[in-house]
C-alpha positions in Angstrom: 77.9 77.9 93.6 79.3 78.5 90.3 80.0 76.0 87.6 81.8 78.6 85.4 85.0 78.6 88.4 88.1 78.0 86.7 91.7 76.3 87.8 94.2 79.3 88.8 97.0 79.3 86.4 98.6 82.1 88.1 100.1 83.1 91.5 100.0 86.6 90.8 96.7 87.3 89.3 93.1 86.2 89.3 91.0 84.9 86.1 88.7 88.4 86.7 92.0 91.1 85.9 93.2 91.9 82.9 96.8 91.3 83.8 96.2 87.2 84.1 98.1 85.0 82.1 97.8 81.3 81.9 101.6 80.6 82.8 101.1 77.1 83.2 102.3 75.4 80.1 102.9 71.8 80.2 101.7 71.7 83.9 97.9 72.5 83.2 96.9 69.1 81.6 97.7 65.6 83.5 100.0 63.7 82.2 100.9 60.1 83.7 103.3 59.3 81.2 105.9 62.0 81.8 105.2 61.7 85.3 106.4 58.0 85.4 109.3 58.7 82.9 110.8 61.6 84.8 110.6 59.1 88.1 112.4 56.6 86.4 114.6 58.9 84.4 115.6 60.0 88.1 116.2 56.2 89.1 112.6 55.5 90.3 111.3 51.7 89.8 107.9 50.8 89.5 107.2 48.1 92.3 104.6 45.5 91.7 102.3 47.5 94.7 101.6 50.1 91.9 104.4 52.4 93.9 107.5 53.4 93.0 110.6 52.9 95.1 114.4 53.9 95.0 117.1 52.5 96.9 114.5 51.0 99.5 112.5 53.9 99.8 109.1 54.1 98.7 107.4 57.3 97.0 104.8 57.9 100.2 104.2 61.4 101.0 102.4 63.1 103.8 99.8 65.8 102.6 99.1 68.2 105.3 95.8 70.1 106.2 93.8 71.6 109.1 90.9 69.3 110.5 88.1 69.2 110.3 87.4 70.9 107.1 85.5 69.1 104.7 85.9 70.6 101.6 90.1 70.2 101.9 89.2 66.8 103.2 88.0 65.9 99.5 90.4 67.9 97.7 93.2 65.5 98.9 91.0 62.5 98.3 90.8 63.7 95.2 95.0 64.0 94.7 95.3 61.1 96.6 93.1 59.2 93.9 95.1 61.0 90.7 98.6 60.4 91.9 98.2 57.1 92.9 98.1 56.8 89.0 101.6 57.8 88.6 102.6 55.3 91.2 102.9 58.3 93.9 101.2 56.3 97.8 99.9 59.6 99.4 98.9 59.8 102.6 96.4 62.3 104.3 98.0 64.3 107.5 94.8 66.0 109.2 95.4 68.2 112.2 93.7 71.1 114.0 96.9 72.5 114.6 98.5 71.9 111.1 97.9 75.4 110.3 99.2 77.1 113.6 102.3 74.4 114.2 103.0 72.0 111.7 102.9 74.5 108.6 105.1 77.0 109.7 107.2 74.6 111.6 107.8 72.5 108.0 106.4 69.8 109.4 104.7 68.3 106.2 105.7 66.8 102.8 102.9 68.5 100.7 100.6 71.0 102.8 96.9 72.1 101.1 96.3 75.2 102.3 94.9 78.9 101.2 96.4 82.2 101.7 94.4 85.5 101.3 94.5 87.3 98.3 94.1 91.2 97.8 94.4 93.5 95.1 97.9 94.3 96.1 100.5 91.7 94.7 103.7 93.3 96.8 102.2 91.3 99.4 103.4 88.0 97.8 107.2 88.4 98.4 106.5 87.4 101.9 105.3 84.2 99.9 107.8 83.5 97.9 111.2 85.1 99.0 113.4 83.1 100.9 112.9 82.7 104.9 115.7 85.4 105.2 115.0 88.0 103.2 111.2 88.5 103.6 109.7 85.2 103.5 107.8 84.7 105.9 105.2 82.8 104.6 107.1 81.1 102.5 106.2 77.5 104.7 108.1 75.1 101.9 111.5 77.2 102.6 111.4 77.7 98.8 114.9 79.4 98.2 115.6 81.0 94.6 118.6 83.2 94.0 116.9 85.4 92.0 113.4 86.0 92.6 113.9 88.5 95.6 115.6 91.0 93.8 112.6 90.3 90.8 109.8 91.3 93.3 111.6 93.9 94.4 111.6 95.5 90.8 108.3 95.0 90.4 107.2 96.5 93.4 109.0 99.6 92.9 108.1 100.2 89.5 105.1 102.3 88.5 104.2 102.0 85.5 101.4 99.3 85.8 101.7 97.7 82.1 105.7 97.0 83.2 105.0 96.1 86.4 102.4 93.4 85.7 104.8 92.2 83.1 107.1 91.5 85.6 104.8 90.2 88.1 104.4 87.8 85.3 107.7 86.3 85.1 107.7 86.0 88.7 104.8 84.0 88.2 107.2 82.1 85.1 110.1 81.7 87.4 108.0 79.7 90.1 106.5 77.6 87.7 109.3 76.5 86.5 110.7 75.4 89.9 107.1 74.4 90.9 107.2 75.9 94.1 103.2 75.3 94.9 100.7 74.8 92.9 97.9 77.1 92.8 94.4 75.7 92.8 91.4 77.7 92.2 90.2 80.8 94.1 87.7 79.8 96.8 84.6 82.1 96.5 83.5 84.7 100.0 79.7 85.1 100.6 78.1 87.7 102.6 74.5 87.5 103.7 72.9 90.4 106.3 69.1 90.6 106.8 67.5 93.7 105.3 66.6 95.3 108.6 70.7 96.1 108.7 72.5 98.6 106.8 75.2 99.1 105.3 76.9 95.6 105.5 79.4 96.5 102.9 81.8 93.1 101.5 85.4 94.2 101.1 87.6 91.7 99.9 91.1 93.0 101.1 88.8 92.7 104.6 89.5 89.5 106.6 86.3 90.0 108.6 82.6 91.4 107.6 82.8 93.9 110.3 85.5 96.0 109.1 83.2 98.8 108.7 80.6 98.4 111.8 81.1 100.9 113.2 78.3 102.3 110.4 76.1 99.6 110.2 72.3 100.3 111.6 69.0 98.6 112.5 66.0 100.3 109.7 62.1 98.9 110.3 
């Protein structure tokens, strides 16, 4: 649908506004090598399965999503295939209700999922700040001392040039403890025939019909 789609690099920000930064660093290109030495560096051992194990327990993780959905289906195939390189044995946890129960219940290792995004960015505290202060989306109970009072400077502060600055570091901060991992930002398409007007697409909208209420039937 369009070859040109980049990775996301931010959490904050999409590739299409002028406040995006690449914030990734290091973390944007694979690397196997550092992956393997940062296991072993932690006391990981490379068994002769391709899998590395510590004190009995092998490195197999669960990675969550709602089923059936195709597309997420081959995503994980996908990170299935590129950690088993750096000895990681992943295993795919489909369930209808892994969005409804399992993801907010923390019932996953790694979950692939997609949240929303709008123009706003105050909206991402509930993300990112800790389960008791705010964060109620925040599914991996993510807990950093400092990034609650961070958003809530930047979402008092007006000026916009500051206030994507420190949206920004936000962005930094959670790099650095890699909280998630953003992917890419999945595309919406809207099609109406052209006997119905004014089907408008409005992407803080979570349904087409958000403005109905005007559409009508021409010859």
């Amino acid at each position: 649908m369009a070859p040109d789609f980049e990775v996301i690099n931010n959490r904050m920000f999409y590739p299409f506004q002028s406040a995006y930064k690449n914030n990734a660093g290091e973390f944007e290109k694979q690397d196997i090598a550092k992956a393997k030495s940062t296991l072993e560096a932690a006391g990981w051992a490379l068994g002769s399965d391709g899998v590395y194990a510590k004190a009995g327990q092998k490195l197999s993780l669960r990675v969550g999503r709602r089923d059936p959905n195709p597309r997420r289906q081959k995503t994980i195939e996908l990170v299935i295939a590129q950690c088993k390189e750096a000895g990681f044995d992943l295993k795919e946890q489909a369930d209808a209700k892994f969005n409804s129960d399992l993801l907010p219940a923390g019932d996953f290792d790694i979950a692939l999922f997609a949240w929303t995004g709008s123009p706003q960015v105050s909206p991402n505290t509930a993300l990112y700040a800790p389960p008791d202060q705010g964060g109620g989306s925040n599914f991996g109970a993510w807990a950093n001392p400092d990034i609650k009072a961070m958003f809530d400077k930047a979402n008092a502060e007006l000026d916009e040039a500051t206030r994507n600055d420190l949206y920004n570091k936000i962005d930094e901060l959670i790099w650095s403890d890699m909280a998630t991992i953003p992917l890419f930002q999945f595309p919406e398409l809207e099609a109406h025939k052209k006997t119905v007007e004014n089907v408008i697409y409005n992407p803080s909208s979570a349904s087409i019909t958000w403005n109905a209420q005007d559409w009508k039937m021409v010859s």
